[in-house]
Every structure is written in structure tokens, then in C-alpha cells.
C-alpha distance (Angstrom), angle and dihedral (degrees) to the residues before:
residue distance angle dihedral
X1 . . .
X2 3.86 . .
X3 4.14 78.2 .
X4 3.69 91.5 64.9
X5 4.01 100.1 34.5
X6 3.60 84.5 60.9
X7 4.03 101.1 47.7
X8 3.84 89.6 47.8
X9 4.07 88.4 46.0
X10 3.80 82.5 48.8
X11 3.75 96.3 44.8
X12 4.39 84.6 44.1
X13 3.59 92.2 58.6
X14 3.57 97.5 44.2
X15 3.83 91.4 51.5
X16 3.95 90.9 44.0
X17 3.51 88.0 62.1
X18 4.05 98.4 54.7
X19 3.56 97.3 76.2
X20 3.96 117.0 13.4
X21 4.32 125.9 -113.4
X22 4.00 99.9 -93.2
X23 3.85 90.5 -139.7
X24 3.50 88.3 63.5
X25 3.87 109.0 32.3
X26 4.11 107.5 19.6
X27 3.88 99.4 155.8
X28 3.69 128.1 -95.0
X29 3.91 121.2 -153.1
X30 3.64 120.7 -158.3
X31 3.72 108.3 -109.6
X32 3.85 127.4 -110.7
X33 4.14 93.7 9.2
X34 3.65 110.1 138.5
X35 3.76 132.1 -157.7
X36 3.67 93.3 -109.6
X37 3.76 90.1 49.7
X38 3.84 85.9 47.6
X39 3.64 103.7 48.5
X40 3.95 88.1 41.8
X41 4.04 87.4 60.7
X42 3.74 126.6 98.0
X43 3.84 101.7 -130.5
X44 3.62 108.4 -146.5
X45 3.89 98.8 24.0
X46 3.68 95.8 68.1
X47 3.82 128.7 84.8
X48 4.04 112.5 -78.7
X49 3.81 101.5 -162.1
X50 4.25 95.4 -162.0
X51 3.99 103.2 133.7
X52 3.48 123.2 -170.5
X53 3.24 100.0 -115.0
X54 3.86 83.3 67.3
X55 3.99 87.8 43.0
X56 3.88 85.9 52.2
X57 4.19 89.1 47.2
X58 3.61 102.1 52.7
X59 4.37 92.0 38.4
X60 3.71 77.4 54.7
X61 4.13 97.5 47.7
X62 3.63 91.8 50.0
X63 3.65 94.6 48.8
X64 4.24 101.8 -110.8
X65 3.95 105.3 126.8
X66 4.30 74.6 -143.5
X67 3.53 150.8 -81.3
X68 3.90 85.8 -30.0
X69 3.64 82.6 61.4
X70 3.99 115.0 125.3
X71 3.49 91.1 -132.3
X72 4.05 85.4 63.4
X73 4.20 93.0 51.9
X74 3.65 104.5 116.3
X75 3.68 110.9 -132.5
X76 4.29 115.7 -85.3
X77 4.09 95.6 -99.2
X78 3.85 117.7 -123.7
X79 4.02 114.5 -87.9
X80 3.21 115.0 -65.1
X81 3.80 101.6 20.7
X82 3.23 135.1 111.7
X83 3.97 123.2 -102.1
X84 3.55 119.7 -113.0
X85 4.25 113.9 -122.0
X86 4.13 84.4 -157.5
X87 3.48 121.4 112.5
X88 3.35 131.1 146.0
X89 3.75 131.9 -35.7
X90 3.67 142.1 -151.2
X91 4.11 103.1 -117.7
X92 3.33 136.7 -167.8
X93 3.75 112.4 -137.4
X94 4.03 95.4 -155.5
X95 3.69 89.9 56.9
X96 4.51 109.7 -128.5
X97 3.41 74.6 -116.7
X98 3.56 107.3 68.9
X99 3.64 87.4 27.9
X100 3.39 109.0 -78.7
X101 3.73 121.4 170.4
X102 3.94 131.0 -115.3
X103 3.97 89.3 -123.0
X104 3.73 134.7 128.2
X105 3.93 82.3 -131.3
X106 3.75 82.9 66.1
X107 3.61 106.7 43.1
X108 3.74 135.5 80.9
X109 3.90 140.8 170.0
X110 3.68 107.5 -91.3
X111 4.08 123.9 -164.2
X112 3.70 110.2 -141.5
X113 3.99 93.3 -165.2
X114 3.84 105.3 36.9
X115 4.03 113.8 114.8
X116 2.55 133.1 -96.3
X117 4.04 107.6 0.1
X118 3.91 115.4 36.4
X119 4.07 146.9 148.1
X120 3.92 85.3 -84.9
X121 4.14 97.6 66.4
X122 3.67 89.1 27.2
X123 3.92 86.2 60.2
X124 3.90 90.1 35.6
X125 4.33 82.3 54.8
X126 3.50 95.8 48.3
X127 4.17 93.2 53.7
X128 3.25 87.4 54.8
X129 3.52 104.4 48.6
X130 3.58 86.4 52.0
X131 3.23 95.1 58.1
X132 3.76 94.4 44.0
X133 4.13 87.7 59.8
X134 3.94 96.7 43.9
X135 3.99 82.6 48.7
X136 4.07 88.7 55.3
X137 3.56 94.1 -124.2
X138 3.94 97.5 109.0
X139 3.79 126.2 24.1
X140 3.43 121.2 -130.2
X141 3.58 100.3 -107.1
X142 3.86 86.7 54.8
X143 4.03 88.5 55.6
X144 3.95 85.4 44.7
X145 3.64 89.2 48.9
X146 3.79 98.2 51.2
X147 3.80 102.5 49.6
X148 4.05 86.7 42.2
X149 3.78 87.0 49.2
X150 3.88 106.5 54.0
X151 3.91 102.9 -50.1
X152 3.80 89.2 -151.4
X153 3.43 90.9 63.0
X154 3.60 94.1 58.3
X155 3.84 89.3 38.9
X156 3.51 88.2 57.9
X157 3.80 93.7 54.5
X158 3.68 97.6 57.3
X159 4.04 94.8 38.1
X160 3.87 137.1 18.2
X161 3.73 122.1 -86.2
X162 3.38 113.8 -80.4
X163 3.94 128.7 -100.9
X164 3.82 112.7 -114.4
């Protein structure tokens, strides 16, 4: 019995972390940004403004004492195979680019190696929604919508479900 509380606690925690709790992470936009300026922005070279004292507030909100947390271990990799150095990762659910705001309201704990939902197809989602809205055939409050929403459902609209 204690066998079985503990897989389903497992398998909880692991599906907790796929989407984030609403009350705590809701989605903040930046105000005033507009497509244009968004699609005319260099993703990546520009300033990120995440410190980690906000890092150390939302671990602490969702319960991880941080990226030490055991919930962030990556799994022990097959013989032979390399370890991965990826463990969790402080997201923002509005993507930066599709105007996402620096904000605690907007940032969760993200597990780069849980199955099947993680920080890679989330990122993967979020390309591609940008580039959906800089093509015109989305608006940005649409791309906002989706990730704030249930990003996997969007993610499975532009690409098949993923394998667990």
C-alpha cells in the first residue's frame, strides 16, 4: 500500500508541475508591447530581468526548497550514457517572447526531464507561436491566451502528442 501511495504521490507531483497552480502563477504581460515591437526584438540578446531572489520566491511558493530540490534530480541515465546537467528551471509562462512579463505572477518551476510535458516542448511551443504572430496568422493575445490556457493544448495543435 505505502508502495502505491508513493508512485501516485510521485506521478501527482510530476503532473503538478506540467502546467503551473493559477493562484499562484496566472500570467502577466508587459504592458503597452506590441507585435511589431515584439517580432522586431532579438529574443535572447535583450535584458531578462528574473533575479534570484524571485527564483528563490516562486521555488519557495510551489513548495521546492530549489533547484537542489529532489523533485529537480534528473533521472540516473541508462549504462553507458551520459548524465543530463538539466534540472529544473524557473519559467515564464507568457513566454519574453510574446511579451511575457519578468513577474513572480508569471513564473513557475519547470522540470526539464519529466515525461511527457517539460521546459523542452514548452520552449519548442513558444517558438512557434512566435512565429505564428510575426506571420499574422495569430494575434498576440491569442498566443498569450494559449500558453496561459493549458500550453499543451496549444502544443498539441501545432505538433503531435508527445511520446511518454
Amino acid at each position: 500500500m505505502k508502495m502505491l501511495l508513493l508512485i501516485f504521490f510521485s506521478s501527482l507531483a510530476i503532473a503538478q508541475s506540467d502546467v503551473p497552480d493559477p493562484a499562484l502563477t496566472p500570467g502577466v504581460a508587459r504592458p503597452g508591447l506590441t507585435e511589431a515591437e515584439i517580432c522586431a526584438t532579438r529574443w535572447g540578446k535583450d535584458a531578462r530581468h528574473v533575479t534570484d531572489a524571485m527564483k528563490d520566491q516562486v521555488f519557495a511558493a510551489y513548495g521546492f526548497s530549489g533547484n537542489d530540490d529532489r523533485r529537480c534530480d534528473p533521472p540516473k541515465p541508462p549504462k553507458g550514457k551520459k548524465a543530463s546537467n538539466q534540472r529544473c528551471e524557473i519559467d515564464h509562462l507568457i513566454s519574453r517572447e510574446l511579451g511575457g512579463a519578468d513577474d513572480v505572477r508569471n513564473l513557475w518551476p519547470q522540470l526539464y526531464h519529466s515525461k511527457p510535458w517539460n521546459a523542452h516542448l514548452k520552449d519548442k511551443l513558444e517558438n512557434r507561436l512566435h512565429r505564428e504572430m510575426c506571420a499574422g496568422r495569430i494575434t498576440l493575445e491569442q498566443a498569450q491566451r494559449m500558453l496561459v490556457n493549458d500550453w499543451r493544448v496549444a502544443y498539441r495543435k501545432y505538433y503531435e502528442e508527445p511520446k511518454p
